[in-house]
N, C-alpha and C positions, 0 to 999 in steps of 0.2 A: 504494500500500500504506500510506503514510503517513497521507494524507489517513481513507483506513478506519480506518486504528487511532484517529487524532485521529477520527473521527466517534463510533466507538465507548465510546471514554470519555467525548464529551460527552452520548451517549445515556443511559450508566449514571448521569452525574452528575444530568441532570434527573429520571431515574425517580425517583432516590436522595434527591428533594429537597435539593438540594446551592445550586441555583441559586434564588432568590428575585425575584420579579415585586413592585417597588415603583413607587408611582407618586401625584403630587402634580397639583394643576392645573396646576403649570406644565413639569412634566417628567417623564420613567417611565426607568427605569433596570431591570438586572438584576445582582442582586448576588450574588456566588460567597461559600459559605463555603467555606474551607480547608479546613476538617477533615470538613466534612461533604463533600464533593466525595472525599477522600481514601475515606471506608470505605465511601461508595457503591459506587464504583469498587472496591476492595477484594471488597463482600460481590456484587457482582453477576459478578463473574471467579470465585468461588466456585461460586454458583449455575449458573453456566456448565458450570465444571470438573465438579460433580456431577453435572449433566444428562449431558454427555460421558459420563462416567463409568459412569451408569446404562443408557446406550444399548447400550455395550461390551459391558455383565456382559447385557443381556438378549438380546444379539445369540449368544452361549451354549448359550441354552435353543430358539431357532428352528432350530438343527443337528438336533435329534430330532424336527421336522416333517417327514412326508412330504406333499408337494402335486403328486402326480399326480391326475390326474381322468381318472373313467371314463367312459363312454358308454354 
């Protein structure tokens, strides 16, 4: 469960551009910003939450479907 959560904030961090790919002839490196890593992670648990969110309220509106099928 750990390892998922740790997976999942380093996902939102690279989306988030958070993580930067530098590299010289003699060496390449990946360098974290702080802050930017912080509201990635921030705005993408957001984005998340409101996706949930909008599933819920729509999940609502498919009670007044009927899906029988006739022959």
């Amino acid at each position: 469960m750990i390892k998922f959560l740790l997976g999942v904030v380093v996902a939102l961090a690279l989306i988030g551009g958070a993580i930067e790919f530098r590299s010289t002839d003699a060496e390449w490196s990946l360098v974290v910003n702080k802050d930017a890593a912080m509201s990635s992670v921030q705005n993408g648990a957001v984005k998340i939450y409101d996706f949930g969110a909008e599933l819920v309220s729509d999940a609502d509106k498919i009670k007044g479907v009927d899906l029988t099928v006739e022959k």
